[in-house]
N, CA, C and O atoms as a printed pandas DataFrame, in Angstrom:
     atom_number atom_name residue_name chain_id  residue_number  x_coord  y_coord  z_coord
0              1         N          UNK        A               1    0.844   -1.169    0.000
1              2        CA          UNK        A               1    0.000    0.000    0.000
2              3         C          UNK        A               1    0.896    1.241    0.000
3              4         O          UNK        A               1    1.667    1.482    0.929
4              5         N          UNK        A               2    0.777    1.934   -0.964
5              6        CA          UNK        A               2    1.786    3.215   -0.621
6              7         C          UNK        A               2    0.989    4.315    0.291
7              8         O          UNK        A               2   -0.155    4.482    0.714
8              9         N          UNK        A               3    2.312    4.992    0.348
9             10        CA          UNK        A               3    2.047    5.793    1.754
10            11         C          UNK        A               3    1.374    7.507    1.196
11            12         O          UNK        A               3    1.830    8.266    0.341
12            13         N          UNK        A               4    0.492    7.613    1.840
13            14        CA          UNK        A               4    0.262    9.032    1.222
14            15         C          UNK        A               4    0.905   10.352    1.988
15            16         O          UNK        A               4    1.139   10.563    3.178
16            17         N          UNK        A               5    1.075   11.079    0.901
17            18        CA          UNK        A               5    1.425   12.454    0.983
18            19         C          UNK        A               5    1.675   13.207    2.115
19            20         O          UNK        A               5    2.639   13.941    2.336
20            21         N          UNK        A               6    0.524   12.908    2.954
21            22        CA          UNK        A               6    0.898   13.076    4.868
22            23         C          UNK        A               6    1.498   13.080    5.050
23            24         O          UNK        A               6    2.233   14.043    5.266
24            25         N          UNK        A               7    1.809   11.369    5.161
25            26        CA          UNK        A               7    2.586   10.446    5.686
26            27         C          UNK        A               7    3.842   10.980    5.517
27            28         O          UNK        A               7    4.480   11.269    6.529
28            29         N          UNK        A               8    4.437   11.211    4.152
29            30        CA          UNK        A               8    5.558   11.318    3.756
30            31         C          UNK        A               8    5.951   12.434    4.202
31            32         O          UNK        A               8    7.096   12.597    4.623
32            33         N          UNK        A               9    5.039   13.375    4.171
33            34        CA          UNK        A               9    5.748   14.554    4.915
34            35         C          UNK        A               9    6.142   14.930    6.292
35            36         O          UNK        A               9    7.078   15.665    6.607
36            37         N          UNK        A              10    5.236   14.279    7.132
37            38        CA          UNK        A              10    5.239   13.846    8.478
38            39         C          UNK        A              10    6.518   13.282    9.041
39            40         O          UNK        A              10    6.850   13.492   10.208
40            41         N          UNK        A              11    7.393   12.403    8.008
41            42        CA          UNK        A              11    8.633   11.692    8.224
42            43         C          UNK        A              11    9.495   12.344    7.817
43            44         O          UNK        A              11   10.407   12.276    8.641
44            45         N          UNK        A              12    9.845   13.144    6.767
45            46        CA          UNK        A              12   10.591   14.317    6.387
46            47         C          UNK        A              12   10.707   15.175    7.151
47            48         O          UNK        A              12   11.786   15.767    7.138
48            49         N          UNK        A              13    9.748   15.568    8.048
49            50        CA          UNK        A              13    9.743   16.651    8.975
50            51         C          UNK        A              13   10.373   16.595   10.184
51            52         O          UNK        A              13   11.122   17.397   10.741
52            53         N          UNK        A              14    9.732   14.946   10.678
53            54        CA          UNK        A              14   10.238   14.359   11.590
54            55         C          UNK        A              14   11.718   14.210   11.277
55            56         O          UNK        A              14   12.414   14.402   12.274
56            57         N          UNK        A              15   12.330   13.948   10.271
57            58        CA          UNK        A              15   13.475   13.133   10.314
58            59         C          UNK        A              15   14.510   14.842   10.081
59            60         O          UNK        A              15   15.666   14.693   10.476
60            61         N          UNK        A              16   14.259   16.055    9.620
61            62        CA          UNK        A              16   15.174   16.789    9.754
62            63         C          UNK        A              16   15.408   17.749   11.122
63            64         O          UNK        A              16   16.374   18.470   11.375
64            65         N          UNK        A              17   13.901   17.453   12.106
65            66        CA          UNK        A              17   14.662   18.108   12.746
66            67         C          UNK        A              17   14.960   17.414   14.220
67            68         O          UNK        A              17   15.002   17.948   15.327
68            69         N          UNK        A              18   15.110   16.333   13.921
69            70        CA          UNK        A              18   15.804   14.847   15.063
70            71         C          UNK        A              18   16.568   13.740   14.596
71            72         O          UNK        A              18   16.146   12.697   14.097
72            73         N          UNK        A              19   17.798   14.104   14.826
73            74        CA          UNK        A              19   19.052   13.256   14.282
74            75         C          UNK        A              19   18.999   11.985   14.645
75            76         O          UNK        A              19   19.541   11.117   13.960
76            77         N          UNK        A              20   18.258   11.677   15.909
77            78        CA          UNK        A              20   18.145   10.594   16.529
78            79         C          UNK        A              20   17.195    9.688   15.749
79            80         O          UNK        A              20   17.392    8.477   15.646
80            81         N          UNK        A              21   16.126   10.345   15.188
81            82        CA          UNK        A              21   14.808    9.674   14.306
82            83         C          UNK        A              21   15.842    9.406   13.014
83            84         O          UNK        A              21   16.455    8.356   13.209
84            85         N          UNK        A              22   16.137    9.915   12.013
85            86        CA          UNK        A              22   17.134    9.479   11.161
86            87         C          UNK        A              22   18.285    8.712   11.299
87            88         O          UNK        A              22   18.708    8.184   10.270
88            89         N          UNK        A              23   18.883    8.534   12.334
89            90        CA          UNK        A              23   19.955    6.917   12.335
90            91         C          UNK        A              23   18.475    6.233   12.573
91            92         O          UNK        A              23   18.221    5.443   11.664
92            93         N          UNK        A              24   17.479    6.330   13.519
93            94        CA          UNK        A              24   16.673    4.995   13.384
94            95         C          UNK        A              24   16.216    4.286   12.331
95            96         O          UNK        A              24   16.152    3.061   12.232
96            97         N          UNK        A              25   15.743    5.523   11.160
97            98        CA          UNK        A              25   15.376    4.804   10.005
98            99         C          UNK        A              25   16.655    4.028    9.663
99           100         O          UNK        A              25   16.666    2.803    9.779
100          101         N          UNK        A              26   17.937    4.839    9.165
101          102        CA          UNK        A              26   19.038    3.982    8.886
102          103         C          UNK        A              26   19.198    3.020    9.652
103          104         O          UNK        A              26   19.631    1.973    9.169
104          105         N          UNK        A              27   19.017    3.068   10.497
105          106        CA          UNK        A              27   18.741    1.711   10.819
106          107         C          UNK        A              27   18.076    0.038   10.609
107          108         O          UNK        A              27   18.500   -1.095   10.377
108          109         N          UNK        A              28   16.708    0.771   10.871
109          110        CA          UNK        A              28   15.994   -0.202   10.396
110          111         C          UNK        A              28   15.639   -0.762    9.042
111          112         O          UNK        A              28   14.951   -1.751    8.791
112          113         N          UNK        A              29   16.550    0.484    7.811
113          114        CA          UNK        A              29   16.460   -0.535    6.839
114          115         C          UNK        A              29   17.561   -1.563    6.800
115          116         O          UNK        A              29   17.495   -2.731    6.417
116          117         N          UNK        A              30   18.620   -0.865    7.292
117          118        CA          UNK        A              30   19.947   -1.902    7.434
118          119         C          UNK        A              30   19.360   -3.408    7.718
119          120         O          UNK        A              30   19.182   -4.332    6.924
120          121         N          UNK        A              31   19.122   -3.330    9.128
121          122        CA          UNK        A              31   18.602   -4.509    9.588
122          123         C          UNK        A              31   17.751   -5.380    8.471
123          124         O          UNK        A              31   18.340   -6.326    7.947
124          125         N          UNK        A              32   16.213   -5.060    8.037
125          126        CA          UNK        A              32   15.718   -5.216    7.197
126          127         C          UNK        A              32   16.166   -6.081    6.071
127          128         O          UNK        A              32   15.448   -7.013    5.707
128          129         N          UNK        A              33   17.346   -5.823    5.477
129          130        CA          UNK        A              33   18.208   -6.045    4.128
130          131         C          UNK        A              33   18.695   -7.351    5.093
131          132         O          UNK        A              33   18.115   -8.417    4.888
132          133         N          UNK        A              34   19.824   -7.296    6.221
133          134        CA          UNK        A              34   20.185   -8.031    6.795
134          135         C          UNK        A              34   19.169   -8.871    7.362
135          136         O          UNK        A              34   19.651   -9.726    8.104
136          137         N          UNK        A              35   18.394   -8.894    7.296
137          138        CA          UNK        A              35   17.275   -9.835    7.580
138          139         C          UNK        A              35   16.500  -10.858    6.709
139          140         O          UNK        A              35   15.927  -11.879    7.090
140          141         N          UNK        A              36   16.602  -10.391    5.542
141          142        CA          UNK        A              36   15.958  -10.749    4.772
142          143         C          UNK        A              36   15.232  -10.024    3.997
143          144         O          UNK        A              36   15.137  -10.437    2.841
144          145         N          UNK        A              37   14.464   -8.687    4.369
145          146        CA          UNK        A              37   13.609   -8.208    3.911
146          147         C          UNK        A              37   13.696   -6.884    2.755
147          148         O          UNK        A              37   13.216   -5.755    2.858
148          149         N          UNK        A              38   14.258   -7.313    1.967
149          150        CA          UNK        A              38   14.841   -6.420    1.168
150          151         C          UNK        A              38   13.825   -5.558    0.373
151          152         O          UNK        A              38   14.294   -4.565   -0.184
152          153         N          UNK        A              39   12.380   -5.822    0.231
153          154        CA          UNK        A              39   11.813   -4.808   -0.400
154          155         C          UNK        A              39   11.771   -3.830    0.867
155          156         O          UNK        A              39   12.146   -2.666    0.727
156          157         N          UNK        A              40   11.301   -4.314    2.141
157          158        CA          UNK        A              40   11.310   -2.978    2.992
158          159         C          UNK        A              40   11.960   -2.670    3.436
159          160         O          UNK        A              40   11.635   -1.634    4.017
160          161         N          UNK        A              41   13.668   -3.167    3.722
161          162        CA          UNK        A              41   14.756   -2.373    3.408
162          163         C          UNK        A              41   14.904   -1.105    2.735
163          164         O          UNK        A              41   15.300   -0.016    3.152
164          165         N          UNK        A              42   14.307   -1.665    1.065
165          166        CA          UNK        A              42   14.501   -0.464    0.023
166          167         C          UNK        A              42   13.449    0.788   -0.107
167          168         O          UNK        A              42   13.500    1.846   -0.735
168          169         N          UNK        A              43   12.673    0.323    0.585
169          170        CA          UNK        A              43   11.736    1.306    0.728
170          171         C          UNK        A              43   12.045    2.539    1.849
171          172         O          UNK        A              43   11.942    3.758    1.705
172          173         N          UNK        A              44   12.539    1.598    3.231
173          174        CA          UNK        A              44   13.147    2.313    4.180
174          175         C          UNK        A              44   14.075    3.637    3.907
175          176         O          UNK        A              44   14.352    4.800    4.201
176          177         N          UNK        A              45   14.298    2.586    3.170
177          178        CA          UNK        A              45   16.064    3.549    2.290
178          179         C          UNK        A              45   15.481    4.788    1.604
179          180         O          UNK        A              45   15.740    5.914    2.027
180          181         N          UNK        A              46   14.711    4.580    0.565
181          182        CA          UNK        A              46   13.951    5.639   -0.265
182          183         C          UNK        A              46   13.504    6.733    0.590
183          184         O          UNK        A              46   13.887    7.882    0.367
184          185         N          UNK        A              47   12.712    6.449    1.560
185          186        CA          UNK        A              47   12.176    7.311    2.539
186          187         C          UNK        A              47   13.509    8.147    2.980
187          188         O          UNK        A              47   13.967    9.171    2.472
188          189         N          UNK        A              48   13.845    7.606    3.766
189          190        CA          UNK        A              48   15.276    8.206    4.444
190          191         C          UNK        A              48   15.628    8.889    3.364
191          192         O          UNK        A              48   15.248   10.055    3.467
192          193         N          UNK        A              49   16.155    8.686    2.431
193          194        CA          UNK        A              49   16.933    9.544    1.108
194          195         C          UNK        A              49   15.958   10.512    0.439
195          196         O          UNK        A              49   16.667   11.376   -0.078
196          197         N          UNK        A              50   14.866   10.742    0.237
197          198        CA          UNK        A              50   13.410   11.459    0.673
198          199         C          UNK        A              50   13.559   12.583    1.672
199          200         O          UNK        A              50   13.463   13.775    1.379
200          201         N          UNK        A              51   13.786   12.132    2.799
201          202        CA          UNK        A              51   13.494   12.954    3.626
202          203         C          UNK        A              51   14.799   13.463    4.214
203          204         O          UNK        A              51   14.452   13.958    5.287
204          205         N          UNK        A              52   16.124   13.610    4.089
205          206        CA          UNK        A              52   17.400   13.655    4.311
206          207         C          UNK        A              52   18.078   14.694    3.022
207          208         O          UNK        A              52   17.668   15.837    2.824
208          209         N          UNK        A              53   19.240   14.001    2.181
209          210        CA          UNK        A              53   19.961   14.916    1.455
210          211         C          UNK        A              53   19.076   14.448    0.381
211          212         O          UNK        A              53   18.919   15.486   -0.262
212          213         N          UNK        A              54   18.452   13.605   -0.170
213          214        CA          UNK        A              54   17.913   13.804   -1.755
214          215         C          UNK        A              54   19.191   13.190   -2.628
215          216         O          UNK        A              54   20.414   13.333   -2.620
216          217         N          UNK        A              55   18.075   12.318   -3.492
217          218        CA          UNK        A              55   18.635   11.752   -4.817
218          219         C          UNK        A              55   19.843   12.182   -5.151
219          220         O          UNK        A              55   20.870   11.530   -4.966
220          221         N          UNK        A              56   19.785   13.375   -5.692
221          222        CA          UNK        A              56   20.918   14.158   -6.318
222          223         C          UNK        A              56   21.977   14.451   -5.380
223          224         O          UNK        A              56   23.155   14.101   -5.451
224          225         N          UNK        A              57   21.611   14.889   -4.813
225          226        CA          UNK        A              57   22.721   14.416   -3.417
226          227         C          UNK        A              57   23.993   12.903   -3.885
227          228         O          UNK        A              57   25.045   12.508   -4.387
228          229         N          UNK        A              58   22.390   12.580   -2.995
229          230        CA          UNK        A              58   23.572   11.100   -2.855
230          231         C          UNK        A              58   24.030   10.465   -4.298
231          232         O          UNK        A              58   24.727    9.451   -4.244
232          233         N          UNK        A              59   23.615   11.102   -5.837
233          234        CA          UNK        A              59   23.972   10.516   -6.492
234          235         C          UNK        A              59   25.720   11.394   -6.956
235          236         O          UNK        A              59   26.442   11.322   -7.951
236          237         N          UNK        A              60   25.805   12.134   -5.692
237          238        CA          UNK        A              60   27.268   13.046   -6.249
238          239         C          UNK        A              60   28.174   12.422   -5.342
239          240         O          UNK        A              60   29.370   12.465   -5.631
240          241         N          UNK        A              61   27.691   11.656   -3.941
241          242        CA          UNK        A              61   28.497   10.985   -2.720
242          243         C          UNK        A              61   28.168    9.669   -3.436
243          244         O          UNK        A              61   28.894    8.916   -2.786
244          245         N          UNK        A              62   27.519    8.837   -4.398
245          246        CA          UNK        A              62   27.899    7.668   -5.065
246          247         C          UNK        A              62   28.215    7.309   -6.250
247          248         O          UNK        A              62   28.358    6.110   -6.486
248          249         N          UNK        A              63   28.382    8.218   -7.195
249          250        CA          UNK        A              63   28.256    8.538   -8.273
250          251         C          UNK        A              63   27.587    7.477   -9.244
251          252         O          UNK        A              63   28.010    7.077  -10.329
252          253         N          UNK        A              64   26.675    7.203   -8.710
253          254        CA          UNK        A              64   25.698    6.370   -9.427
254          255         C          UNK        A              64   24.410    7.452  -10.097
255          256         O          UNK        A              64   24.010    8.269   -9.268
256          257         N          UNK        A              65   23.992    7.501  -10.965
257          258        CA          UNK        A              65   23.065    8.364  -11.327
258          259         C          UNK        A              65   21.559    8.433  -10.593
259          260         O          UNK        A              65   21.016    7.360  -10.332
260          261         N          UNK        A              66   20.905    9.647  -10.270
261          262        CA          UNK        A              66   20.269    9.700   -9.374
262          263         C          UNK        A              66   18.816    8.946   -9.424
263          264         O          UNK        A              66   18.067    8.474   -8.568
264          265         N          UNK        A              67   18.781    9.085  -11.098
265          266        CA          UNK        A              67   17.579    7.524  -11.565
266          267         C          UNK        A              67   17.678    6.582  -11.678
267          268         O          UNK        A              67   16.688    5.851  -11.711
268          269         N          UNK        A              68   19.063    6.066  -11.808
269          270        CA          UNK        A              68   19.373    4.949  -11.497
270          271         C          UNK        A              68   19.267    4.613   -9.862
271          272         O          UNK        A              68   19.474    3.402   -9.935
272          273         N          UNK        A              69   19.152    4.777   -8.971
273          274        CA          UNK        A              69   19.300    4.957   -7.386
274          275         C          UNK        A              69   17.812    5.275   -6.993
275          276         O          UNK        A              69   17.501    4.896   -5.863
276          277         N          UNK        A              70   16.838    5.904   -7.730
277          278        CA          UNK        A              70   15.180    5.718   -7.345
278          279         C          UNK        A              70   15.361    4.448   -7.927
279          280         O          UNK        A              70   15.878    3.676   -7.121
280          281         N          UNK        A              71   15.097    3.878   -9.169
281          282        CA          UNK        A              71   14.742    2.781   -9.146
282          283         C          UNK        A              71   15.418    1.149   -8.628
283          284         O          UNK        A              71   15.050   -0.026   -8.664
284          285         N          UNK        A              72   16.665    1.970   -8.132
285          286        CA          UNK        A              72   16.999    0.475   -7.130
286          287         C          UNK        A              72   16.097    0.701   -6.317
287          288         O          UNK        A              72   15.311   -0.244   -6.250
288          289         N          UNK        A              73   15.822    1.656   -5.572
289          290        CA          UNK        A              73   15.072    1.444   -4.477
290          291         C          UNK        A              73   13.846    1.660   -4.691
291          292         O          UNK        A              73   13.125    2.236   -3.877
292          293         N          UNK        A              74   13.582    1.365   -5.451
293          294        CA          UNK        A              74   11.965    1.463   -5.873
294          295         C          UNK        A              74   11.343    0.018   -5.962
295          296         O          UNK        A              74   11.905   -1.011   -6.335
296          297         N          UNK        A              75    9.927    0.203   -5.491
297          298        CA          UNK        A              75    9.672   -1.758   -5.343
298          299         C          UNK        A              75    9.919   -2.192   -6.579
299          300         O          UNK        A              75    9.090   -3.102   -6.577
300          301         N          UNK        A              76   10.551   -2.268   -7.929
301          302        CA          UNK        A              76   10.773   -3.918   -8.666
302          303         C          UNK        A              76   12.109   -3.560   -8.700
303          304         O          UNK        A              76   12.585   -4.159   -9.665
304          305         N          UNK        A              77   13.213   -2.712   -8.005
305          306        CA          UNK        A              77   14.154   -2.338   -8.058
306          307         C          UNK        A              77   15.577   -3.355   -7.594
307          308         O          UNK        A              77   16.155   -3.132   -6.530
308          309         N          UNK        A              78   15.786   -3.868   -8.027
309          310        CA          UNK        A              78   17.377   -5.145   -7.528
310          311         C          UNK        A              78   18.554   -4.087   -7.382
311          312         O          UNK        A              78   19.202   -3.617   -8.317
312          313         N          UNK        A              79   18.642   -3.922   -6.593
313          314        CA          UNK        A              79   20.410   -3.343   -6.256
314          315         C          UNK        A              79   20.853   -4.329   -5.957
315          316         O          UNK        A              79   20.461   -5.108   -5.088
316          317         N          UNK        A              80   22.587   -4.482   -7.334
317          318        CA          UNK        A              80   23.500   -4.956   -6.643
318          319         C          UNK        A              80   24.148   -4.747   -5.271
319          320         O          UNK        A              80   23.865   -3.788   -4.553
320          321         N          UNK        A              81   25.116   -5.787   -4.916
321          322        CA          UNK        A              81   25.331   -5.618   -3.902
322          323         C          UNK        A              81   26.457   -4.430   -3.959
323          324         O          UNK        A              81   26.340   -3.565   -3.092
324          325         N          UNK        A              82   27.362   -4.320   -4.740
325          326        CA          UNK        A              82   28.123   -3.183   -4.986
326          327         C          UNK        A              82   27.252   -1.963   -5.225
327          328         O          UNK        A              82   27.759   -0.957   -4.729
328          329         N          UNK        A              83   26.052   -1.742   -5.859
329          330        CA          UNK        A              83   25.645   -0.536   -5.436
330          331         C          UNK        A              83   24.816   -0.382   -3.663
331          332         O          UNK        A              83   24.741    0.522   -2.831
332          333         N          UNK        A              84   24.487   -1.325   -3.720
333          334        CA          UNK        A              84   23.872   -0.907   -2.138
334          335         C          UNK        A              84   25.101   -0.777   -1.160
335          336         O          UNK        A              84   24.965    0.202   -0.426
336          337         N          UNK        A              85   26.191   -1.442   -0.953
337          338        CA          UNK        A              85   27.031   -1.343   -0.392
338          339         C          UNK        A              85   27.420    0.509   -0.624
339          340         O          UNK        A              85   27.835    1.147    0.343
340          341         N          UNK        A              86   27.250    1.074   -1.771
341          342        CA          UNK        A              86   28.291    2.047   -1.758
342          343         C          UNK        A              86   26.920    3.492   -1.915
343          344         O          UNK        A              86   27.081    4.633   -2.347
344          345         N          UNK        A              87   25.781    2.900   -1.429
345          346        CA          UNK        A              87   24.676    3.631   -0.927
346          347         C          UNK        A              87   24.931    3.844    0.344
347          348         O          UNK        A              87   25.110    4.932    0.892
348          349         N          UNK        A              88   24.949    2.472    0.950
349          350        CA          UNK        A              88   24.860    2.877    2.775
350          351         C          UNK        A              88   26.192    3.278    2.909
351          352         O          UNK        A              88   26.206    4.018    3.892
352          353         N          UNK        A              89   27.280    3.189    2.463
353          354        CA          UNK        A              89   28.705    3.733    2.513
354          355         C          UNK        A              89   28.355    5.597    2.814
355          356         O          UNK        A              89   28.735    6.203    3.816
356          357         N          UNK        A              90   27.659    6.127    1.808
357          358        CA          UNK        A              90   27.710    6.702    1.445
358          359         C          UNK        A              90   26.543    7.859    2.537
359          360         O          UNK        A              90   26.499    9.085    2.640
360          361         N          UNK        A              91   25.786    6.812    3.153
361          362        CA          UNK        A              91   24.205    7.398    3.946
362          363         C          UNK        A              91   25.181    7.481    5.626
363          364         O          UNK        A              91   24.994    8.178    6.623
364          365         N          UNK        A              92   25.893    6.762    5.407
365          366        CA          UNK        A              92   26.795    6.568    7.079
366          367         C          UNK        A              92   27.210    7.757    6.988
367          368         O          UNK        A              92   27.027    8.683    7.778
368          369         N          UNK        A              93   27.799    7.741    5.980
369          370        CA          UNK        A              93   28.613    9.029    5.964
370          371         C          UNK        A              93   28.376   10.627    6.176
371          372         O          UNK        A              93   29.006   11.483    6.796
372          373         N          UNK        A              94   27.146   10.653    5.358
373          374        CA          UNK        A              94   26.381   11.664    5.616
374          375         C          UNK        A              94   25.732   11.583    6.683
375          376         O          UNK        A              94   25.085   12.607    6.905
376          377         N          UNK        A              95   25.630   10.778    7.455
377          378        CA          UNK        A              95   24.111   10.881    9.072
378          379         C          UNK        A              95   25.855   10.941    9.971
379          380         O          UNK        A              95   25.889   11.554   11.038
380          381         N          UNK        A              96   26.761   10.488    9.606
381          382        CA          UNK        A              96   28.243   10.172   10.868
382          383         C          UNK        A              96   27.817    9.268   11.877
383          384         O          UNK        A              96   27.717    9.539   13.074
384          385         N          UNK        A              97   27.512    7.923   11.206
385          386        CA          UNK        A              97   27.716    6.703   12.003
386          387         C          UNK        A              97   28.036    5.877   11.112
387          388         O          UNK        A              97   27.976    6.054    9.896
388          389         N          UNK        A              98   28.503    4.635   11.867
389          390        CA          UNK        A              98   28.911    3.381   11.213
390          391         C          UNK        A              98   28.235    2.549   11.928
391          392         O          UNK        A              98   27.786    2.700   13.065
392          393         N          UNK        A              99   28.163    1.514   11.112
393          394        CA          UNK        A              99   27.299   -0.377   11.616
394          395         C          UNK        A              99   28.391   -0.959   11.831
395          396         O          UNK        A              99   29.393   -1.110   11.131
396          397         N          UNK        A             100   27.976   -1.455   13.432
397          398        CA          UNK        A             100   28.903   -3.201   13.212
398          399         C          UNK        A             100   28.060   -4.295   13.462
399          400         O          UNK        A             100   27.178   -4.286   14.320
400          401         N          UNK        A             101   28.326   -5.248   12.714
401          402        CA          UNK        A             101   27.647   -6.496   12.756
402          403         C          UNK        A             101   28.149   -7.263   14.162
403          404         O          UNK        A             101   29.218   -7.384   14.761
404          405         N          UNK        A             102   26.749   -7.716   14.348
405          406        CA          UNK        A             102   27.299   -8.615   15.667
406          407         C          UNK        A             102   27.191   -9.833   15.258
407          408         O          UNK        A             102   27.040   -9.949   14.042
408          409         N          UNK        A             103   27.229  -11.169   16.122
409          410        CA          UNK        A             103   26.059  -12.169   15.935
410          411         C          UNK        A             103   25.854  -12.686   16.905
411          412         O          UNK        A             103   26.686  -12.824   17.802
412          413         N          UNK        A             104   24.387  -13.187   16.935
413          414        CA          UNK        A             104   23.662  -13.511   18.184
414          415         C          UNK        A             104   23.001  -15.098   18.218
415          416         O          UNK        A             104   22.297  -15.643   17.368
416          417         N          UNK        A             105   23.387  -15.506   19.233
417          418        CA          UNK        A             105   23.035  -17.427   19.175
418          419         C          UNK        A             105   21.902  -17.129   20.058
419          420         O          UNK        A             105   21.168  -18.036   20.449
């Protein structure tokens, strides 16, 4: 179900003026991907990049083109792993955090 117009703005709003709400999204798409769940990973991602620096942005910190980068993350969208890798490379960088993987028994 896509999200309406509200919605989207509601999280944009939210997410620029609480740094803390933006690593969460980065977050939870991370996880997401690492989980398995890679369409709502990519959706996560979209949002965040939406509501943060924007396409064009991040298509100058990945130099991947900025339509090429909606439609990875767009639902029928497959990002390689070399471009998603050098997306979140690139989203760490801009929010100033890094992931470490743990693992948990």
């Amino acid at each position: 179900m896509p999200l309406t117009h509200d919605f989207k703005e509601t999280i944009r709003a939210h997410a620029q003026r609480d740094p803390d709400f933006r690593q969460a999204l980065l977050c939870e798409a991370v996880e997401c991907v690492l989980n398995g769940d890679l369409e709502t990973g990519k959706s996560v991602l979209r949002d965040y990049v939406n509501a943060t620096l924007g396409f064009q942005d991040l298509e100058k910190r990945t130099q991947i083109p900025a339509k090429s980068l909606m439609r990875m993350l767009g639902p029928k969208g497959s990002p390689s792993a070399a471009n998603l890798s050098s997306i979140l490379t690139a989203l760490q960088k801009t929010e100033g955090v890094y992931f470490e993987l743990s693992l948990r028994r």
